[in-house]
C-alpha positions in Angstrom: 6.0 15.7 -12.2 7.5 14.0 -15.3 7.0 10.8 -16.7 9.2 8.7 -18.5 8.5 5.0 -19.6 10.6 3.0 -20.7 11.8 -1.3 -21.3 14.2 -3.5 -18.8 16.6 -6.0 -21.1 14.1 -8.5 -20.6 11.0 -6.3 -21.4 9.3 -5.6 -18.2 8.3 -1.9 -17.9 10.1 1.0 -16.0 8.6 4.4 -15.6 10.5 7.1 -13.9 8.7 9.2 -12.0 10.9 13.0 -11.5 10.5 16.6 -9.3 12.2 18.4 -12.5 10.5 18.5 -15.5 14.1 18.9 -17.4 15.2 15.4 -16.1 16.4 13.2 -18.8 15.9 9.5 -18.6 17.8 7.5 -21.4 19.8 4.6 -19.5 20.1 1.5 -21.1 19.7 -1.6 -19.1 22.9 -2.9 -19.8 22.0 -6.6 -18.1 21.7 -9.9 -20.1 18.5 -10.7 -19.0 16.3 -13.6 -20.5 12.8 -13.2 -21.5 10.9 -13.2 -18.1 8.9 -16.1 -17.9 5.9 -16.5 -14.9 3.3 -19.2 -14.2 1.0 -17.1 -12.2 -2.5 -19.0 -12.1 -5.9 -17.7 -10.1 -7.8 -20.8 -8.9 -11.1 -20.1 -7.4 -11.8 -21.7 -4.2 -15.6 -22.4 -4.2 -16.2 -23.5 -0.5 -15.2 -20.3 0.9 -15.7 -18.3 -2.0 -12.3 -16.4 -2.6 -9.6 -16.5 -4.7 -5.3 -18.3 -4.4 -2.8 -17.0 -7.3 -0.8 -20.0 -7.5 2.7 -18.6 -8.2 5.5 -21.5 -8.1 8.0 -19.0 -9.8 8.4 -16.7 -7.0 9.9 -19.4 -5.3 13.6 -17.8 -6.9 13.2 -14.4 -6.1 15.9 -12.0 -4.6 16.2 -13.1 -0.8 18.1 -11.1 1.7 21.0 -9.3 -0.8 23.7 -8.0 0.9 23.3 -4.2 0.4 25.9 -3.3 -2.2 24.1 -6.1 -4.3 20.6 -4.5 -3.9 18.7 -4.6 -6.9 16.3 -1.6 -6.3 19.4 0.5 -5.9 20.2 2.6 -8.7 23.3 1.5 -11.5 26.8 2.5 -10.5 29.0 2.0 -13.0 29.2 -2.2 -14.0 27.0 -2.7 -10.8 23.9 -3.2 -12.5 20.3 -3.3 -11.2 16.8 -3.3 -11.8 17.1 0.9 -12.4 19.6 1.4 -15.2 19.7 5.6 -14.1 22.7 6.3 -11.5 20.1 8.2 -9.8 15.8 8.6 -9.1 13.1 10.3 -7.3 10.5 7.7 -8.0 10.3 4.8 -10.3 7.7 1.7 -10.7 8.4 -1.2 -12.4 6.8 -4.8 -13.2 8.2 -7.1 -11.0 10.3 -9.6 -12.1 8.5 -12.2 -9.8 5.2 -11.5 -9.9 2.2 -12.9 -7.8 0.1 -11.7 -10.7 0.7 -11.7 -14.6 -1.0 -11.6 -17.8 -4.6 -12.3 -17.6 -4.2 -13.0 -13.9 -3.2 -9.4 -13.3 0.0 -7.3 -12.8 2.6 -6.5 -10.3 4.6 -3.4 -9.7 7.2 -2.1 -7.6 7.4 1.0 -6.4 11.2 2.1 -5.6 10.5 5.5 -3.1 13.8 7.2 -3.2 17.3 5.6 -4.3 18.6 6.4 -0.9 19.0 2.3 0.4 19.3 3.5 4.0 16.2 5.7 4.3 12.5 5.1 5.0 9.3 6.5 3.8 9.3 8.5 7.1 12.6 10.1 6.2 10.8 11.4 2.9 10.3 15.3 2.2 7.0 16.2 1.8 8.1 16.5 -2.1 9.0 13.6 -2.5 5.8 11.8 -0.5 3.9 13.8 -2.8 5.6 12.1 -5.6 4.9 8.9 -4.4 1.5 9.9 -4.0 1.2 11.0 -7.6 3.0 7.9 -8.8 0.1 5.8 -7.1 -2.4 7.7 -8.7 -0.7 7.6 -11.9 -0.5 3.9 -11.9 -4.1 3.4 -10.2 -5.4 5.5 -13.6 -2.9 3.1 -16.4 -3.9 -0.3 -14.7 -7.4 0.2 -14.1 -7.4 0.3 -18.2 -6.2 -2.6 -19.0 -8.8 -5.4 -19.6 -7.9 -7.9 -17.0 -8.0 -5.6 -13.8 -10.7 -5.2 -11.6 -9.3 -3.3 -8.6 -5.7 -2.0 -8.1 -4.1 -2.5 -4.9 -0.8 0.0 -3.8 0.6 -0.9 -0.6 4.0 -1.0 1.6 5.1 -3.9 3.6 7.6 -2.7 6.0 10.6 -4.9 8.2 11.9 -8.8 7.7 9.2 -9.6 10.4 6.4 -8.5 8.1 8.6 -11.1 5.4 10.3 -8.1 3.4 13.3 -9.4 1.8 14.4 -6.6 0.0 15.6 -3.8 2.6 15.1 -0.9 -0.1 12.3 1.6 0.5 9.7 0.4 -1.2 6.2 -0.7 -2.1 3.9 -2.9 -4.5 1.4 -2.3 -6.8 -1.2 -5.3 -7.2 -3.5 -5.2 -9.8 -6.3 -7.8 -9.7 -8.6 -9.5 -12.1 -11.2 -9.8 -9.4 -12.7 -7.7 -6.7 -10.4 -8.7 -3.3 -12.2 -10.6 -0.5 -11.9 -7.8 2.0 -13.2 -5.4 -0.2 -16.2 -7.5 -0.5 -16.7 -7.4 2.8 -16.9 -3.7 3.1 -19.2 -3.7 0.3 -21.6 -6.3 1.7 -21.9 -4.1 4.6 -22.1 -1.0 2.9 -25.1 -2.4 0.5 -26.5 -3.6 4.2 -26.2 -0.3 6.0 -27.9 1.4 2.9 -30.5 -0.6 3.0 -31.3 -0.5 6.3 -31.2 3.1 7.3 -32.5 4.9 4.0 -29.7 5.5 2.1 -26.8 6.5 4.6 -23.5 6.1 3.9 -21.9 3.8 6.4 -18.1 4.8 5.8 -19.5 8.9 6.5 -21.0 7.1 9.6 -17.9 5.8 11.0 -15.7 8.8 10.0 -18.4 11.1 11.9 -18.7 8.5 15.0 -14.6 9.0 15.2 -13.7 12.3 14.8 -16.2 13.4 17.6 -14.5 10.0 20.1 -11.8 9.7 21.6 -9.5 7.4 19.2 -8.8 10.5 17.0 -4.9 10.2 16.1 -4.0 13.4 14.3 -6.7 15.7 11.8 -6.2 18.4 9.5 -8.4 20.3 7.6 -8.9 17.2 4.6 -7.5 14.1 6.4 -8.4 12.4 9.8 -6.5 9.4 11.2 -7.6 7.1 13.9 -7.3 3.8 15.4 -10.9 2.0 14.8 -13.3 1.1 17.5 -12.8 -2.4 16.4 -8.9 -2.7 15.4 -7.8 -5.7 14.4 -3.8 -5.5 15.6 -2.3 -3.8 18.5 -1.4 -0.4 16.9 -3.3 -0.3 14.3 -4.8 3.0 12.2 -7.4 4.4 9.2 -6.7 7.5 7.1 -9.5 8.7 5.5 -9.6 11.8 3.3 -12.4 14.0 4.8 -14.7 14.2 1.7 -15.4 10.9 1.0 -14.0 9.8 -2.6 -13.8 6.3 -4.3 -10.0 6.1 -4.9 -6.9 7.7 -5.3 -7.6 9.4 -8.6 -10.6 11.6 -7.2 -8.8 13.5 -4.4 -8.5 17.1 -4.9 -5.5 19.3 -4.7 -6.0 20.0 -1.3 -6.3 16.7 0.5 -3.3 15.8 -2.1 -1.3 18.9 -0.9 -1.7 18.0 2.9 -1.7 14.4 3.0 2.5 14.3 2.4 2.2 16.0 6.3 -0.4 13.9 7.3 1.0 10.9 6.8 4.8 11.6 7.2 3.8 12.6 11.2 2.0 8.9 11.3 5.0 7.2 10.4 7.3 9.2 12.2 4.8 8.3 15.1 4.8 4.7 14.7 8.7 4.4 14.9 8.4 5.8 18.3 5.4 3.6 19.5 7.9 1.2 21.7 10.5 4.0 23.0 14.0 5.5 22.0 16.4 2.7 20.9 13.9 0.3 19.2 14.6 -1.1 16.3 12.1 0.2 13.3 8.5 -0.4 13.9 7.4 -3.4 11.1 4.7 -2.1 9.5 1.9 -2.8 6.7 0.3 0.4 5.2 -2.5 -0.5 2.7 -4.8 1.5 0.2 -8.2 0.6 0.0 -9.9 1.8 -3.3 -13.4 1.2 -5.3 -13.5 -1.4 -7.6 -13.6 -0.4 -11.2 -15.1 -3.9 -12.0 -19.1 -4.3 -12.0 -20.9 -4.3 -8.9 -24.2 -5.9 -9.9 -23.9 -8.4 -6.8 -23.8 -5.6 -3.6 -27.4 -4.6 -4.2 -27.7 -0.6 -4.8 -23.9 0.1 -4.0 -22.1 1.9 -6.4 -18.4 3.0 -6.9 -19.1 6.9 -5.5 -20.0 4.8 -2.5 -16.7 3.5 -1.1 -14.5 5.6 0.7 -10.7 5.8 -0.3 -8.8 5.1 2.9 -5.0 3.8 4.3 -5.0 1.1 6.9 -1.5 1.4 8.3 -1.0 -1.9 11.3 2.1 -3.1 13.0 2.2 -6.7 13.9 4.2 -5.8 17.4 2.4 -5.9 20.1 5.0 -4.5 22.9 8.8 -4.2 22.8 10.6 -7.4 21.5 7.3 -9.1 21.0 5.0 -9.8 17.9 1.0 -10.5 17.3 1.7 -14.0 15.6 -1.9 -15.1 13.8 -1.9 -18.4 15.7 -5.7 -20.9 15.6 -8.3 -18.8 16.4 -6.9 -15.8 13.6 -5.3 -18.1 11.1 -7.8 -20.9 11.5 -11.6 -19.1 12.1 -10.5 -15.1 11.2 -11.3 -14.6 14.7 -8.7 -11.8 15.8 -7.9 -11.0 19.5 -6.1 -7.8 20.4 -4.1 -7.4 23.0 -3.8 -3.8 23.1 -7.4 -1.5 23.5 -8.0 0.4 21.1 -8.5 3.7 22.8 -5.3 2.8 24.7 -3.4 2.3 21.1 -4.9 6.1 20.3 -3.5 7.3 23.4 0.0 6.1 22.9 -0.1 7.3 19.1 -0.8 11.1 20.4 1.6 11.1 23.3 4.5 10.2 20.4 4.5 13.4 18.4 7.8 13.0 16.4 8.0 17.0 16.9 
C-alpha cells in the first residue's frame, strides 16, 4: 500500500490510499473553494447521560446529485470534485460537512473505488483489503490526536438508510468521548468479569455461537453470525477469532482472510429478499476499544473488548422496512419481526456462489 497526503483548495485533508507503490499522486484541486467553516458543538445531556453534536452546518450539504455531478467521483477534465486525480483505489478525506470538528472531533470519508456504479460487494479482494488497511491506517492517525477518544469507521448503505450521496462509500467518526453503545458493552463486560472470576464475556458469546445454530459463515480467523438477541430483521456480528481490541491489532492472517469473509456477507445480503430486488439497505459498523481512560468500568481494560462488525438491514421482507416507531424510538425497546435463527437460516441458504 502507498500513502499519499495531501490539501483540498480549501484545506481539508486528502490521503490517497494505492495497490502500486509507483503511483504518483500530484493533482491540484483546481476548485475555488472558501475556507471551510463548521459550527459543530457536543452538548452533554445530563438526564440520560449521553452526548448530541449539534451541527446546524450540515444542513447545506450535497443532497441527491445527479450522477455526472457526483462529488466523490474522480476529476475529469473541468468537471471538478472532491478527488482532484482522474483516477483512485482508495482515498479518505475530511468532510466538508462534518458532524464533528475541531475539539469536538473529526470526520472522514472514505471513497472505496472511483467506479460510481459499483458496491463494496463488487470489490476484489485487493481492493477490500485496501479498504481495510485504509481503516486501520486512519484508526492509528486519529487515535493521536488530542481530542479523540474512540474512532468510529462505518458504511451506511441505500437512500432508505438516508445516504444521499450514491458513491461507494463510508465514514470515519472520530469522537472526543467514549460512544453510548460502547458503554454499554463495557458496563456489561466489567459486570460479567466481576461476576464469574475474570471471564471474558465477548469469548463467551463467540464460544456460545460458533457451537449454535446461528453460525452464518466461519473460516479459520473470522466467524459471522446473527446474535441470539438481534436487534433488526437480518441482522449479523463478525468477530475476528482471537479476540483483539481494534482494528490495529489483527494479524496478517485474519487481515488476509477477512477481504473473503466479508465480501461473501455482502454478496449474501443482496440476495436476502430474492432475484430482482433492489439492493439490500444496509448499515455495517466497527466496533473498537476506546483509547480514552477507562477508570469508570471497574477492572475492564482495553485488551478486553473485542473488535467486531455489526452489519443490519432495516428491511424486514420484500418492499417493506423496520421503521423505529414508540416503543424503539421512544423507550429503546426493539421488537423483531424476523427470529433470529430463522434470519441465520436464510443468510446460509443465499451463498452468492
Amino acid at each position: 500500500m502507498k500513502k499519499t497526503s495531501t490539501l483540498l483548495a480549501d484545506g481539508r485533508e486528502l490521503i490517497y490510499y494505492d495497490l502500486r507503490d509507483d503511483t504518483v499522486r500530484d493533482a491540484v484541486d483546481r476548485r475555488p473553494l472558501d475556507r471551510t467553516i463548521t459550527t459543530s458543538e457536543v452538548r452533554r445531556d445530563v438526564l440520560l447521560g449521553d452526548s448530541v453534536a449539534i451541527a446546524s452546518h450540515r444542513q447545506g450539504r450535497t443532497y441527491h446529485p445527479p450522477a455526472d455531478e457526483c462529488p466523490l467521483c474522480p476529476t475529469q477534465g473541468e468537471r471538478l470534485s472532491e478527488i482532484p486525480d482522474s483516477s483512485y483505489d482508495v482515498v479518505v478525506f475530511e468532510n466538508r460537512f462534518p458532524s464533528l470538528a475541531g475539539d469536538s472531533g473529526r470526520c472522514e470519508v472514505v471513497c472505496f473505488t472511483s467506479d460510481h456504479d459499483a458496491s463494496f460487494a463488487d470489490l476484489t479482494e485487493e481492493q477490500a483489503r485496501l479498504v481495510l488497511d485504509a481503516w486501520t491506517d486512519r484508526t492509528s492517525e486519529l487515535s493521536h490526536l488530542p481530542s479523540v477518544e474512540q474512532v468510529f469507521c462505518f458504511e451506511n448503505r441505500g437512500e432508505e438508510i438516508g445516504v444521499t450521496l450514491g458513491h461507494p462509500h463510508g465514514q470515519i467518526y472520530a469522537y472526543p468521548f467514549t460512544t453510548p453503545r460502547t458503554a454499554l458493552m463495557l458496563r456489561s463486560l466489567a459486570a460479567h468479569k466481576e461476576a464469574t472470576g475474570g471471564e471474558n464475556l465477548f469469548d463467551a458469546i463467540v464460544e456460545q455461537e460458533l457451537a449454535g445454530e446461528r453460525v452464518v459463515l466461519e473460516g479459520e480467523h473470522w466467524v459471522a453470525f446473527v446474535p441470539y438477541a438481534a436487534h433488526w430483521p437480518y441482522e449479523v456480528h463478525l468477530y475476528p477469532k482471537r479476540r483483539v481490541p481494534d482494528l490495529l491489532a489483527l494479524d496478517e492472517a485474519a487481515r488476509t482472510e477477512f477481504p473473503q469473509i466479508y465480501l461473501e456477507l455482502l454478496r449474501r445480503f443482496d440476495r436476502i429478499f430474492g432475484e430482482g430486488e433492489p439492493p439490500t439497505p444496509y448499515i455495517a459498523a466497527w466496533h473498537q476499544a476506546p483509547f480514552g481512560a477507562l477508570e469508570e468500568f471497574d477492572g475492564v481494560t482495553r485488551d478486553d473488548f473485542a473488535l467486531h462488525l455489526e452489519l443490519f438491514t432495516i428491511r424486514r421482507t420484500s418492499g417493506k422496512l423496520k421503521f423505529l416507531a414508540g416503543s424503539e424510538s421512544g423507550m429503546s425497546v426493539f421488537i423483531n419481526d424476523v427470529p433470529p435463527e430463522r434470519a441465520a437460516e436464510r443468510l446460509r441458504e443465499v451463498a452468492s456462489s
